[in-house]
N, CA, C and O atoms as CSV, one atom per row, in Angstrom:
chain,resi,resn,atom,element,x,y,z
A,1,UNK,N,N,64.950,133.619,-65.567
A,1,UNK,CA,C,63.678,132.989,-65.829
A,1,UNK,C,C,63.287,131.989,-64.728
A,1,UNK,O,O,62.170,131.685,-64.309
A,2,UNK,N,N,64.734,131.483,-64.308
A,2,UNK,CA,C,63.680,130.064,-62.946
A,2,UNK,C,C,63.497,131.155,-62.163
A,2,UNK,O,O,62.368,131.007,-61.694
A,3,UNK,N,N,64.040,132.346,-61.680
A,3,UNK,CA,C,63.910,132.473,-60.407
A,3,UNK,C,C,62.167,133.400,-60.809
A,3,UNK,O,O,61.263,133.129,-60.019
A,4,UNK,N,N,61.910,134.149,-61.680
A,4,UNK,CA,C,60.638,134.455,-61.663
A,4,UNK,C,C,59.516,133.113,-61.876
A,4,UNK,O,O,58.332,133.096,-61.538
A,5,UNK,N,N,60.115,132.284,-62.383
A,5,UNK,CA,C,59.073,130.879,-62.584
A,5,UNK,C,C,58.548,130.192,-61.423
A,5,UNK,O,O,57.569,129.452,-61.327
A,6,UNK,N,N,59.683,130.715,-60.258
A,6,UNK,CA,C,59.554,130.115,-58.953
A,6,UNK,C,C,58.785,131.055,-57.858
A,6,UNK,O,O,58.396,130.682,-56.752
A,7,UNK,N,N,58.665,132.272,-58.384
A,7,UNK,CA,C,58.086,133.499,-57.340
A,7,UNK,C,C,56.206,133.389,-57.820
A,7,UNK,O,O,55.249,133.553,-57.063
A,8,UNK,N,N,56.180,132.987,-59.653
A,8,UNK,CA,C,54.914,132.595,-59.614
A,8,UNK,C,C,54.572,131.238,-58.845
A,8,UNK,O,O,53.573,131.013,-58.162
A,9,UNK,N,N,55.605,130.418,-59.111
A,9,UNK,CA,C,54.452,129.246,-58.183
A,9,UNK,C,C,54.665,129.035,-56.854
A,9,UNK,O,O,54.410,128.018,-56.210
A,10,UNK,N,N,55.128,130.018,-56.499
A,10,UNK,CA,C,55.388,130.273,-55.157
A,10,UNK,C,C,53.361,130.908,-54.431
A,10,UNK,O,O,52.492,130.556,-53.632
A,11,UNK,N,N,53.640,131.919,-55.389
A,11,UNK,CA,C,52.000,132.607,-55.501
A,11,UNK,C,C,51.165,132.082,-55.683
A,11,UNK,O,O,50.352,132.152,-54.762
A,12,UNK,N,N,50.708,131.159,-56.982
A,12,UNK,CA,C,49.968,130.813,-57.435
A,12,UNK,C,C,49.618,129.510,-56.429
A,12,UNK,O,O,48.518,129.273,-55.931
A,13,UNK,N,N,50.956,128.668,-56.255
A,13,UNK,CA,C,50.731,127.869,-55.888
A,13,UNK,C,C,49.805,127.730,-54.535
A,13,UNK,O,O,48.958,126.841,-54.446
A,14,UNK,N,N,50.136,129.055,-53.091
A,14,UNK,CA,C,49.910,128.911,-52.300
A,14,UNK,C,C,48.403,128.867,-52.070
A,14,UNK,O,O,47.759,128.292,-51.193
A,15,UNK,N,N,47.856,129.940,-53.512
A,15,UNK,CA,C,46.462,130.461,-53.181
A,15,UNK,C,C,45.483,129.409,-53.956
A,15,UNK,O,O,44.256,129.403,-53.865
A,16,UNK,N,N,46.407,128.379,-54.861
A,16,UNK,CA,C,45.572,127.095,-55.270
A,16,UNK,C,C,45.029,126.331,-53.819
A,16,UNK,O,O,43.876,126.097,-53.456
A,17,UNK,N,N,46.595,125.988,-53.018
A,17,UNK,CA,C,46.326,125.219,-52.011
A,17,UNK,C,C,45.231,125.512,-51.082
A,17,UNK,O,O,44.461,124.765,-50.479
A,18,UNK,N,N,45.384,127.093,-51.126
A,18,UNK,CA,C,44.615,126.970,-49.892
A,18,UNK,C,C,43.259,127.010,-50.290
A,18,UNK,O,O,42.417,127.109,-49.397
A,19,UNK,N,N,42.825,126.939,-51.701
A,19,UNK,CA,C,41.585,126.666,-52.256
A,19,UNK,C,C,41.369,125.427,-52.136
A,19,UNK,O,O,40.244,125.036,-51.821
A,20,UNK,N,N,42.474,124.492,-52.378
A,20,UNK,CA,C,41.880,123.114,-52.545
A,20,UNK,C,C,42.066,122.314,-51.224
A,20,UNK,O,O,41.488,121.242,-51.046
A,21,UNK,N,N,42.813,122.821,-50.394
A,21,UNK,CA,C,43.246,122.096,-49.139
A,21,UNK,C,C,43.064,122.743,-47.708
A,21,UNK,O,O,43.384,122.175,-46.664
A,22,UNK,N,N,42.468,124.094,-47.803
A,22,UNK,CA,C,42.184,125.122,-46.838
A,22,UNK,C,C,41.757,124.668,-45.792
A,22,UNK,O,O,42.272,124.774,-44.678
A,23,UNK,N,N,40.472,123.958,-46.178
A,23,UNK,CA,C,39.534,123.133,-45.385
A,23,UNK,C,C,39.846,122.692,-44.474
A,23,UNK,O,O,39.333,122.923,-43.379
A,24,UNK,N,N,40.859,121.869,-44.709
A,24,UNK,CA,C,41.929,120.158,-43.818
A,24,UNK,C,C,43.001,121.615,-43.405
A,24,UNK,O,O,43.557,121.305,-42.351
A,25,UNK,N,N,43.281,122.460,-43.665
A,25,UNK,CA,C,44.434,123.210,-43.097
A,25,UNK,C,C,43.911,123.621,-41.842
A,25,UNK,O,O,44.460,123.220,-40.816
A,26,UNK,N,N,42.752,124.497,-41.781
A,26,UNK,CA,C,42.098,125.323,-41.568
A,26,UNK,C,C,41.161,123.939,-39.808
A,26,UNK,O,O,40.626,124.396,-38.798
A,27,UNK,N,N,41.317,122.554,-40.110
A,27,UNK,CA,C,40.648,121.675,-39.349
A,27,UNK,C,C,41.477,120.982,-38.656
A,27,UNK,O,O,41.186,120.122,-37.824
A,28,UNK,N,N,43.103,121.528,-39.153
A,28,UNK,CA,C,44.125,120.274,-38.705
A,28,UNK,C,C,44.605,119.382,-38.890
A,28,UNK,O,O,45.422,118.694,-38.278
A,29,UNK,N,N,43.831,119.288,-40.309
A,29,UNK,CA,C,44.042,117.872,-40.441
A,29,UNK,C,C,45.031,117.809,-41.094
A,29,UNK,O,O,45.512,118.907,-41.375
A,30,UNK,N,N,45.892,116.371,-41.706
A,30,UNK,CA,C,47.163,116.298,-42.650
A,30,UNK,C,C,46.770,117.007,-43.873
A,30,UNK,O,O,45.593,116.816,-44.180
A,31,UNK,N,N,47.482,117.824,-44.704
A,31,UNK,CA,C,47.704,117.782,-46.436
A,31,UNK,C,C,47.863,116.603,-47.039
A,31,UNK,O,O,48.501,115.647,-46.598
A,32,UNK,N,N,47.209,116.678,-48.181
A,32,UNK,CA,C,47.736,115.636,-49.580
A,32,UNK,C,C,48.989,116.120,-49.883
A,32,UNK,O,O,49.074,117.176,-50.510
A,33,UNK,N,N,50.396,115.265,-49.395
A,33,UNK,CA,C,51.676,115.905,-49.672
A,33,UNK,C,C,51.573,115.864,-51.348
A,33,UNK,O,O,52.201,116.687,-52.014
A,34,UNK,N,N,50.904,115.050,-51.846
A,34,UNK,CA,C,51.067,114.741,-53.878
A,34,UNK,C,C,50.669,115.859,-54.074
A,34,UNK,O,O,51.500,116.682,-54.456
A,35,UNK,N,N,49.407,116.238,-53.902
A,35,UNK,CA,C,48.722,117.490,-53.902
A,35,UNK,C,C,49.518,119.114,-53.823
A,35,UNK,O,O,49.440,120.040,-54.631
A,36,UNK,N,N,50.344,119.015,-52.421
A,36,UNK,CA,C,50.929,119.889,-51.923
A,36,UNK,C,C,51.783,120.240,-53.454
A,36,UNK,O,O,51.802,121.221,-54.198
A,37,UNK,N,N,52.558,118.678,-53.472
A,37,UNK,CA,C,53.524,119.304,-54.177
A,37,UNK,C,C,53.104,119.849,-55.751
A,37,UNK,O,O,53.437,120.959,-56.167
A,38,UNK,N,N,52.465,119.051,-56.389
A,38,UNK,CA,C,51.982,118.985,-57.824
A,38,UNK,C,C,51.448,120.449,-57.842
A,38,UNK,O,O,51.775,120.912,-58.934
A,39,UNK,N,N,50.705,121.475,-57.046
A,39,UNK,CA,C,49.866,122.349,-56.816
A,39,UNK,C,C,51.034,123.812,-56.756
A,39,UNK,O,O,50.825,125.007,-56.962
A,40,UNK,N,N,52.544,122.895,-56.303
A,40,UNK,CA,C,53.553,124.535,-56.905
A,40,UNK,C,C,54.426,123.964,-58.298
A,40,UNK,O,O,55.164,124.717,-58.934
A,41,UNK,N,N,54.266,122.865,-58.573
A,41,UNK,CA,C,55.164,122.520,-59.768
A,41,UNK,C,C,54.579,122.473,-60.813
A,41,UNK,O,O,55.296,122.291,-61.798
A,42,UNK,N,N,53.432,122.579,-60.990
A,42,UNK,CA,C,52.481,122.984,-62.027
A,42,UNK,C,C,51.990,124.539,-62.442
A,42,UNK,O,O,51.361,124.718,-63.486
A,43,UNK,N,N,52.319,125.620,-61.563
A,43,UNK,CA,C,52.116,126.628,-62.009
A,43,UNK,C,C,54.046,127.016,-62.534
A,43,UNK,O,O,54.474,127.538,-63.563
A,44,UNK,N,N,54.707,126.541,-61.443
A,44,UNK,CA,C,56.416,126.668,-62.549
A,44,UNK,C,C,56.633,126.282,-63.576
A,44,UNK,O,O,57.363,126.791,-64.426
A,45,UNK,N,N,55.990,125.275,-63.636
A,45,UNK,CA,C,56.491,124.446,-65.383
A,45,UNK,C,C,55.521,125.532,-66.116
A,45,UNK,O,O,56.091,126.228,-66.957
A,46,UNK,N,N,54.324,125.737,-65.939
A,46,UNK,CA,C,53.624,126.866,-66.793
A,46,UNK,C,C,54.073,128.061,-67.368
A,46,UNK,O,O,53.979,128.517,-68.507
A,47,UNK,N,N,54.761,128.610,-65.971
A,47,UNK,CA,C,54.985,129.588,-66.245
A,47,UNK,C,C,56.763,129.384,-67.310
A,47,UNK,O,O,57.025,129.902,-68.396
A,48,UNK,N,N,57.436,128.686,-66.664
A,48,UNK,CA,C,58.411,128.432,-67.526
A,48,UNK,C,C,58.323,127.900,-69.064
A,48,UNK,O,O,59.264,127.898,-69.858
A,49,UNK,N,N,57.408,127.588,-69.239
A,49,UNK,CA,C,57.176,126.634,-70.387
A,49,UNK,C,C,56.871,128.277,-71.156
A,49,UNK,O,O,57.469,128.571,-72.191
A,50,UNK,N,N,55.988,129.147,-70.569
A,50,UNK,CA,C,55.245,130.339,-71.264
A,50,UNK,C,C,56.494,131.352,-71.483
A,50,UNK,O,O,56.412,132.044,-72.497
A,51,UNK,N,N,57.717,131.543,-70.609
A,51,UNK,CA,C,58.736,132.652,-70.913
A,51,UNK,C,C,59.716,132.246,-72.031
A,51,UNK,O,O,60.388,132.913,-72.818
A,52,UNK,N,N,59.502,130.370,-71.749
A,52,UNK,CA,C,60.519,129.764,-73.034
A,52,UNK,C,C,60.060,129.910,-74.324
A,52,UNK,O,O,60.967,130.322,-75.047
A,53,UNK,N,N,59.046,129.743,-74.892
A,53,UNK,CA,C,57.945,130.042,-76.116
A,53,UNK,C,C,58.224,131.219,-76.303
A,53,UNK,O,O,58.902,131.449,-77.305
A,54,UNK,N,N,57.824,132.366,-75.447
A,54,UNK,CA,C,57.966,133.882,-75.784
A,54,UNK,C,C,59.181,134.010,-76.098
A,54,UNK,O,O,59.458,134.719,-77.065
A,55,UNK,N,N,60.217,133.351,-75.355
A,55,UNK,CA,C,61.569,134.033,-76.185
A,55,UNK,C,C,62.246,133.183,-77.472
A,55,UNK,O,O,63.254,133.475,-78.115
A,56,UNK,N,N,61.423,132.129,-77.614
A,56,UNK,CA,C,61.662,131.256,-78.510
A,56,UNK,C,C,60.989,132.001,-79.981
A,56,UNK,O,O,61.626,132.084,-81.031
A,57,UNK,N,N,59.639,132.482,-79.797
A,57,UNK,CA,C,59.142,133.292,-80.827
A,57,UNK,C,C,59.770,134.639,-81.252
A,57,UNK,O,O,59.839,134.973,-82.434
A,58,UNK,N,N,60.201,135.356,-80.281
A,58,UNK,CA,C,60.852,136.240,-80.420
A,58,UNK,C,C,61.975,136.347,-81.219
A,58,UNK,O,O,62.118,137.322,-81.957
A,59,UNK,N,N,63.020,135.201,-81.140
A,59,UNK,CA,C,64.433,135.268,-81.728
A,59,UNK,C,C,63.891,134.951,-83.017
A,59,UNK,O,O,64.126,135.599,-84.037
A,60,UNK,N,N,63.005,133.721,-82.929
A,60,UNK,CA,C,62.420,133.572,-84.710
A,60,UNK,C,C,61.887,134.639,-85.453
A,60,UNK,O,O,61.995,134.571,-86.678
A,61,UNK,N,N,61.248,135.755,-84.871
A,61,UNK,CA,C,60.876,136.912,-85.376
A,61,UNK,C,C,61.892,137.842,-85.618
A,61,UNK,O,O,62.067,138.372,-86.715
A,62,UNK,N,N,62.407,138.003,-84.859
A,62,UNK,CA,C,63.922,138.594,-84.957
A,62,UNK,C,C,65.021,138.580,-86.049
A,62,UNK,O,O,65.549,139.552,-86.590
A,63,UNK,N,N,65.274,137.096,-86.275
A,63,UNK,CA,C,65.443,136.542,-87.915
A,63,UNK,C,C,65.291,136.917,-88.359
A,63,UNK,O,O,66.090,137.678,-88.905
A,64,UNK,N,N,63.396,136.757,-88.802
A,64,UNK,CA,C,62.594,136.837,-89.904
A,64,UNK,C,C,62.985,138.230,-89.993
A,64,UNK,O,O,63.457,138.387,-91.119
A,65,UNK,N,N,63.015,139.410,-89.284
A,65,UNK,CA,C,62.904,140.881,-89.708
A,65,UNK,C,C,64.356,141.253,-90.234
A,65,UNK,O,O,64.485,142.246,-90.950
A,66,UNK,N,N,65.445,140.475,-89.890
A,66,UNK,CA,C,66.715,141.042,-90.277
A,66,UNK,C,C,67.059,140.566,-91.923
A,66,UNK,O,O,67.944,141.027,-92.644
A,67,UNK,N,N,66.111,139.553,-92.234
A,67,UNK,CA,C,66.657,138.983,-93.483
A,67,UNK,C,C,66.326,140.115,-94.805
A,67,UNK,O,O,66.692,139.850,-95.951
């Protein structure tokens, strides 16, 4: 699970940045390193937060059907 949590915000992250920071990339100028970073650790925690739930619902369903 981290290592796919990390290939999305690997993705996600890059094509946020270069939406929100393209500009200054694209002119030379410095990045918002806060920015930089918050912009791949926010699509990992997402996505991690979303595979933990799914398998969290799952085992509870799982239960529920064996009883």
């Amino acid at each position: 699970m981290p290592r796919r949590s990390f290939w999305v915000a690997v993705a996600v992250g890059t094509i946020l940045n270069l939406i929100n920071q393209g500009d200054r990339l694209l002119a030379g100028q410095p990045l918002d390193i806060a920015k930089l970073v918050l912009t791949y650790l926010v699509p990992y925690f997402v996505a991690t937060y979303g595979a933990v739930s799914f398998r969290l619902q799952a085992q509870r369903d799982d239960r529920r059907d064996q009883r």
